[in-house]
TORVEX-478805 format. One record per residue (C-alpha): x, y, z; residue number from 0; chain. Coordinates in steps of 0.1 Angstrom, whole numbers, padded with zeros to 4 digits. Each point is the difference from the previous one (the first is absolute). Layout:
<atoms>
{{X, Y, Z}, NUM, "A"} ...
</atoms>
This chain:
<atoms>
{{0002, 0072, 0149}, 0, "A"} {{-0007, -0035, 0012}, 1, "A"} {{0021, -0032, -0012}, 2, "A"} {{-0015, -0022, -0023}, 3, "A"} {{0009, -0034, -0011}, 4, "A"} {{-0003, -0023, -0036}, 5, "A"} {{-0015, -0033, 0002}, 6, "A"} {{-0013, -0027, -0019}, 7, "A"} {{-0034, -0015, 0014}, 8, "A"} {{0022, -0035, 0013}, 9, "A"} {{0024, 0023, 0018}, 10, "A"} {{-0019, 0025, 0021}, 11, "A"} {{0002, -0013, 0035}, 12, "A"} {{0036, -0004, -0008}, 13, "A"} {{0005, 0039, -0011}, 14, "A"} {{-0024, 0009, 0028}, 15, "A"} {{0016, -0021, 0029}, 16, "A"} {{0036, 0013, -0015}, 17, "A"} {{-0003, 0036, -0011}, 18, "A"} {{-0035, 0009, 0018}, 19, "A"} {{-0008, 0029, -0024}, 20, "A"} {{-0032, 0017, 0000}, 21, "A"} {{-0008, -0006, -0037}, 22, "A"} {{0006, -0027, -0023}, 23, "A"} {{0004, 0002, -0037}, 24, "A"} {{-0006, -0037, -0021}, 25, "A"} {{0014, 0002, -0035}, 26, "A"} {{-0015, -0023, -0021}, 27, "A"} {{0003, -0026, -0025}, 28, "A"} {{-0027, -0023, -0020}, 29, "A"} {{0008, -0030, 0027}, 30, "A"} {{-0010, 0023, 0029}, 31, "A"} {{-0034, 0004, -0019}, 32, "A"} {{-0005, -0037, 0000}, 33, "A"} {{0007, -0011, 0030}, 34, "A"} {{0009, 0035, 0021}, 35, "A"} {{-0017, -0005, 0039}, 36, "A"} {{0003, 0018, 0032}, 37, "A"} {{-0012, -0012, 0033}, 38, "A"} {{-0007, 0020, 0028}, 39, "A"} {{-0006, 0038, 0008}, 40, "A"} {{0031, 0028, 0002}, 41, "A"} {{-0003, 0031, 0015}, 42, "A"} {{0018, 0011, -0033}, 43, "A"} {{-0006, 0024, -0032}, 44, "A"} {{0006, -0020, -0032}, 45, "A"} {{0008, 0011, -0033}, 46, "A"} {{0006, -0027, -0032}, 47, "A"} {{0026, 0004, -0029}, 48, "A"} {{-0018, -0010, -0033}, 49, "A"} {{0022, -0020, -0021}, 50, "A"} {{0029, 0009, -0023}, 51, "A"} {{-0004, -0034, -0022}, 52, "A"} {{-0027, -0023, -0001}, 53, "A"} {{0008, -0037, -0015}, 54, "A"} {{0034, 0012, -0011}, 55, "A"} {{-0019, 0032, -0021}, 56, "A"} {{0009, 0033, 0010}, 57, "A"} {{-0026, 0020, 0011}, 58, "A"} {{-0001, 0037, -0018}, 59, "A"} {{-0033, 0024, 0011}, 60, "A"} {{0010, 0021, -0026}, 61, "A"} {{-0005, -0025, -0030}, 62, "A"} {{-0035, 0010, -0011}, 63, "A"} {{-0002, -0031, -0023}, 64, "A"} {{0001, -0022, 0031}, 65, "A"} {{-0022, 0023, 0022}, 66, "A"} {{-0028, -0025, 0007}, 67, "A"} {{0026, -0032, 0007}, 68, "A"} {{0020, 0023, 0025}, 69, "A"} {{-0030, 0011, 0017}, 70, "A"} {{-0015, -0033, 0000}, 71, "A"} {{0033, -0011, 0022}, 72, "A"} {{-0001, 0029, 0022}, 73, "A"} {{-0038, -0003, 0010}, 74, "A"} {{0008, -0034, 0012}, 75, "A"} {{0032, 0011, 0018}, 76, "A"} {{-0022, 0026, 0020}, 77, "A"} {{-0029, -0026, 0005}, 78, "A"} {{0025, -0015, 0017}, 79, "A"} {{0017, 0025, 0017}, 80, "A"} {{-0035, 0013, 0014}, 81, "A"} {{-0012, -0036, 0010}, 82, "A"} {{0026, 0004, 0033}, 83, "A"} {{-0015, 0035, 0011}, 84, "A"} {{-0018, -0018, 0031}, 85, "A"} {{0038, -0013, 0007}, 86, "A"} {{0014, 0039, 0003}, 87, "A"} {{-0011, 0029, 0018}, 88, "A"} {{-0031, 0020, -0020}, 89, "A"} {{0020, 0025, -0022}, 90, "A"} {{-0001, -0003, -0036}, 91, "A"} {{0020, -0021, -0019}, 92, "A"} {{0028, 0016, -0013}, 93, "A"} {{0010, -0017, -0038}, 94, "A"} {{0035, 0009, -0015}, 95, "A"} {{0003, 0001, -0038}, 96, "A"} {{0034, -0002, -0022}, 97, "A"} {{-0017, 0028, -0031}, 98, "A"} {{0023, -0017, -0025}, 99, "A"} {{0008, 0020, -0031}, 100, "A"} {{0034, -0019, -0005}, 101, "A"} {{0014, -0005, -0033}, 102, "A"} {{0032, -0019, -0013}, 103, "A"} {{0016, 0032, -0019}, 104, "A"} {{-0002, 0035, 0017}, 105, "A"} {{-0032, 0019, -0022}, 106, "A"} {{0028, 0025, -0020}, 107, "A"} {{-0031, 0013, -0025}, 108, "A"} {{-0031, 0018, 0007}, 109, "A"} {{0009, -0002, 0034}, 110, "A"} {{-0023, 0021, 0019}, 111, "A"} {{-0031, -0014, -0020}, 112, "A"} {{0010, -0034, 0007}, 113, "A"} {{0005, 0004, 0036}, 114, "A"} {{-0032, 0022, 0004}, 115, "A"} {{-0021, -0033, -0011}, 116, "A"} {{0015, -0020, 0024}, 117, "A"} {{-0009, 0023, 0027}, 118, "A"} {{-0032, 0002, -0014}, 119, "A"} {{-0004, -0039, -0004}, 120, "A"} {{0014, -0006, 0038}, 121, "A"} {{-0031, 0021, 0010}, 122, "A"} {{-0022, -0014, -0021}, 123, "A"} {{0007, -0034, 0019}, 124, "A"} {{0002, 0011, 0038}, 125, "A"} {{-0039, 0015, -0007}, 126, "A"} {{-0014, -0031, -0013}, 127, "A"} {{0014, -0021, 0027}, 128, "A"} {{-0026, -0015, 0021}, 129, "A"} {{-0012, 0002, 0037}, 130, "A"} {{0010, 0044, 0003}, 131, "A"} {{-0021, -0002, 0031}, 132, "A"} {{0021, -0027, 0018}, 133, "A"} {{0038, 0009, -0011}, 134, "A"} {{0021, 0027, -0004}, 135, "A"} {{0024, -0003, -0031}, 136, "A"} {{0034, 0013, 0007}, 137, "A"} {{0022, 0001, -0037}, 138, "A"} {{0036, -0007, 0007}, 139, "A"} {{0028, 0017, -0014}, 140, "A"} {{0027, -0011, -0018}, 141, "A"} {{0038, -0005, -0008}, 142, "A"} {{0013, 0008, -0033}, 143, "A"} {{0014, -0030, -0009}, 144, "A"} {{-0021, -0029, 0009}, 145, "A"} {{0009, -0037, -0002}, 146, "A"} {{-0026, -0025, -0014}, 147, "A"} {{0010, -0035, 0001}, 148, "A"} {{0033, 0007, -0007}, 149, "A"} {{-0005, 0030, -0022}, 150, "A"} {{0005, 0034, 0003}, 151, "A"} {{-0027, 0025, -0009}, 152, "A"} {{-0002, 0038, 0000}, 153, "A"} {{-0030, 0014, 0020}, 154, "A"} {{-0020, 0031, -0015}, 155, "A"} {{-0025, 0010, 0022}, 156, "A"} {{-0002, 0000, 0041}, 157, "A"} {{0038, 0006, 0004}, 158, "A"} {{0002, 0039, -0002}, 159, "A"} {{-0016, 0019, 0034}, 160, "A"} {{-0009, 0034, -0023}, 161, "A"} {{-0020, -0026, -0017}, 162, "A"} {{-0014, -0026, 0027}, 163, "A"} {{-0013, 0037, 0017}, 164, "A"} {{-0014, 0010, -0034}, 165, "A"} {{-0024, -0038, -0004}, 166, "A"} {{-0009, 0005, 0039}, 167, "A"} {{-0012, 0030, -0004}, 168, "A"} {{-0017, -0005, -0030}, 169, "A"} {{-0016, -0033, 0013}, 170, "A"} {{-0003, 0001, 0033}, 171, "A"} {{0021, -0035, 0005}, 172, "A"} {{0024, -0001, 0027}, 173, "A"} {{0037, -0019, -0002}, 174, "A"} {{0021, -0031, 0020}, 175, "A"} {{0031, 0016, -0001}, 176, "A"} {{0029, -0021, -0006}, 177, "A"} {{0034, 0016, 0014}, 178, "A"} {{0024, -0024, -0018}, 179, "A"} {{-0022, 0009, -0033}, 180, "A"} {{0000, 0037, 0005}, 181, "A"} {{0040, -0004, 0010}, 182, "A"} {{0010, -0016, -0034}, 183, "A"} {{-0020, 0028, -0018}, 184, "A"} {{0016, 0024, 0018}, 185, "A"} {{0034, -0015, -0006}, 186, "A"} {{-0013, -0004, -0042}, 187, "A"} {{-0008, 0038, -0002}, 188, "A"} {{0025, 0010, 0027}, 189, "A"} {{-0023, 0021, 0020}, 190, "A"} {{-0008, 0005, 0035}, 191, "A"} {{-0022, -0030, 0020}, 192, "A"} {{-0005, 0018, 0030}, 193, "A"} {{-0017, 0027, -0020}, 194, "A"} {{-0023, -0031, -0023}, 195, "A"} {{-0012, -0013, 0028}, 196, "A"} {{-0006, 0033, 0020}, 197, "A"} {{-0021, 0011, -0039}, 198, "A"} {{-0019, -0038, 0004}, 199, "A"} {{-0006, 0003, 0038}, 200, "A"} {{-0042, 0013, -0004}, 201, "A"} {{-0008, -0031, -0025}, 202, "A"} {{0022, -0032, 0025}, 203, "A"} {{-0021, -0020, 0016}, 204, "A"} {{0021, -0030, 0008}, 205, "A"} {{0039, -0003, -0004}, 206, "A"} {{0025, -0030, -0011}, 207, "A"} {{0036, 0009, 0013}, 208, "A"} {{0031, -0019, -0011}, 209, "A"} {{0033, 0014, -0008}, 210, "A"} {{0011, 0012, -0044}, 211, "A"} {{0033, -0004, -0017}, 212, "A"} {{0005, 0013, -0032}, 213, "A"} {{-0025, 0008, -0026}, 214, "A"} {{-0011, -0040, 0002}, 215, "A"} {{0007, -0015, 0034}, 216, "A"} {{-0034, -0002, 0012}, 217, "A"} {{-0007, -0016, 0038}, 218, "A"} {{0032, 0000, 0012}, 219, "A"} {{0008, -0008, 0039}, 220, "A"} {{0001, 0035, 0021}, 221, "A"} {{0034, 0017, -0001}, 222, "A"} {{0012, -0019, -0034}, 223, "A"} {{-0013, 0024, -0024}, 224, "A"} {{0000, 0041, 0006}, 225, "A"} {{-0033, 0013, 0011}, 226, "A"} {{0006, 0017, 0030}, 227, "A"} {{-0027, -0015, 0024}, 228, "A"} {{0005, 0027, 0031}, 229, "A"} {{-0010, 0028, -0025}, 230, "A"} {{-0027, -0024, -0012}, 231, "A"} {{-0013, -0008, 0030}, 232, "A"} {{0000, 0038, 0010}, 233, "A"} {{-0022, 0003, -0027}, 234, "A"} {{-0021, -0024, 0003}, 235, "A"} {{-0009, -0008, 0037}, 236, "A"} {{-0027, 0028, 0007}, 237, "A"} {{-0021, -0022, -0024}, 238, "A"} {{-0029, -0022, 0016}, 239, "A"} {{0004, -0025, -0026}, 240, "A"} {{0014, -0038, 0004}, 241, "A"} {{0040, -0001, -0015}, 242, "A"} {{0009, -0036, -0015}, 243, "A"} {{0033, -0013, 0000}, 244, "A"} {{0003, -0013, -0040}, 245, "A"} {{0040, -0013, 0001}, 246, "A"} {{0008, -0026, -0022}, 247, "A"} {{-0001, -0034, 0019}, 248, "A"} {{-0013, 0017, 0027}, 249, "A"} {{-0021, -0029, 0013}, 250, "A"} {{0033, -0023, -0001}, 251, "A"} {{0014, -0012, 0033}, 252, "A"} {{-0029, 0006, 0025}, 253, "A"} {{-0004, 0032, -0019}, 254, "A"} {{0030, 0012, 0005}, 255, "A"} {{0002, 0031, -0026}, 256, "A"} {{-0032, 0016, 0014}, 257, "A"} {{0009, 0003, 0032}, 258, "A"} {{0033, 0013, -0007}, 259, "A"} {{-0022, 0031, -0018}, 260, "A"} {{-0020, 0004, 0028}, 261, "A"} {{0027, -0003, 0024}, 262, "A"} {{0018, 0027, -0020}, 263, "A"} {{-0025, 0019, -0008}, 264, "A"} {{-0016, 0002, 0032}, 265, "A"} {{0031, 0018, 0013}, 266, "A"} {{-0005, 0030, -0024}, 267, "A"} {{-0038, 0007, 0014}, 268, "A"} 
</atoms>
């Protein structure tokens, strides 16, 4: 494993002078797409984060009825994501997608059905994605209980390993694997995250690391919540694949919260 860092476009000689990771992941909003620039060249891999919300909509690949509009979004997201390759070292561009699939209420009828479709739309919206031959699409997984402008959802797909395995598998997609996520869904279901992430090690391809509490306390700073990060990192470190600090206001006080992870962390390889 290799550290990795998240940056906006603005703020990457900041994160690169700072935390000098060897990959960088931008997680992006609509004003990045407008005015979004980098300058210079990085001897860096880069990944980008497509958006959660765009103008104050939340953005659900699994809504069929707003297939085109999402992908219209996305395509310009990754235009933009792959006009910087000359910027980064020549390795594909890696693009991380939230698979949606939330709803309001937890699905309590026809159950298996209903979930089944939203596996089946998720895929149906990574393959029409543009630009295959330029990217590699990594599908993140999930907490349970998501919050959405202030709201929580439940999430029914890309939360339970046995299933994230069954879709790779099946597909051929590959995962960012978000510790704090998996945590919370371990914590949900009471089972075993050492064991999840040792079932979803073949299919990670990049990594966001921040700390769970709870069955809803996403992103919290290392050593506040109860994922046991020398296991984790045990676990983990024989991976050749960038790990991203992801703690909640990590970027706060000369990025103060990532390097505490790393710090941390590093002390477990």
């Amino acid at each position: 494993m290799f550290w990795g860092a998240k940056s906006r476009f603005h703020d990457l000689n900041d994160v690169v002078n700072v935390l000098n990771p060897k990959s960088v992941e931008f997680h992006l909003t609509d004003e990045d797409i407008k005015s979004g620039k980098i300058d210079g060249t990085h001897n860096l891999s880069y990944s980008i984060h497509l958006p959660e919300y765009w103008e104050q909509q939340i953005i659900n690949p699994c809504n069929s009825n707003k297939l085109n509009e999402h992908l219209d979004i996305y395509r310009l997201c990754i235009e933009k994501g792959l006009s910087f390759k000359n910027n980064f070292i020549k390795e594909k561009m890696k693009v991380v997608i939230h698979p949606g699939g939330m709803t309001v209420d937890p699905i309590e009828e026809n159950t298996d059905e209903i979930i089944g479709n939203l596996y089946k739309n998720i895929k149906e919206f990574v393959d029409s994605l543009p630009f295959k031959d330029d990217i590699e699409i990594l599908i993140e997984n999930m907490p349970p209980l998501p919050w959405f402008y202030g709201g929580q959802y439940y999430s029914n797909i890309f939360c339970d390993p046995k299933e994230i395995r069954t879709f790779c598998n099946v597909t051929g997609y590959n995962i960012c694997l978000d510790i704090s996520h998996l945590g919370l869904y371990c914590n949900y279901k009471k089972t075993n995250l050492l064991e999840s992430i040792n079932m979803l090690k073949p299919y990670v391809k990049q990594i966001h690391l921040a700390d769970a509490e709870g069955t809803s306390g996403e992103g919290v700073p290392i050593g506040e919540g109860n994922v046991d990060f020398k296991a984790v990192m045990n676990e983990i470190k024989d991976l050749d694949i960038a790990v991203i600090p992801e703690t909640m206001w990590g970027h706060k006080n000369n990025y103060a919260g990532f390097k505490k992870v790393i710090d941390v962390c590093s002390k477990f390889i």
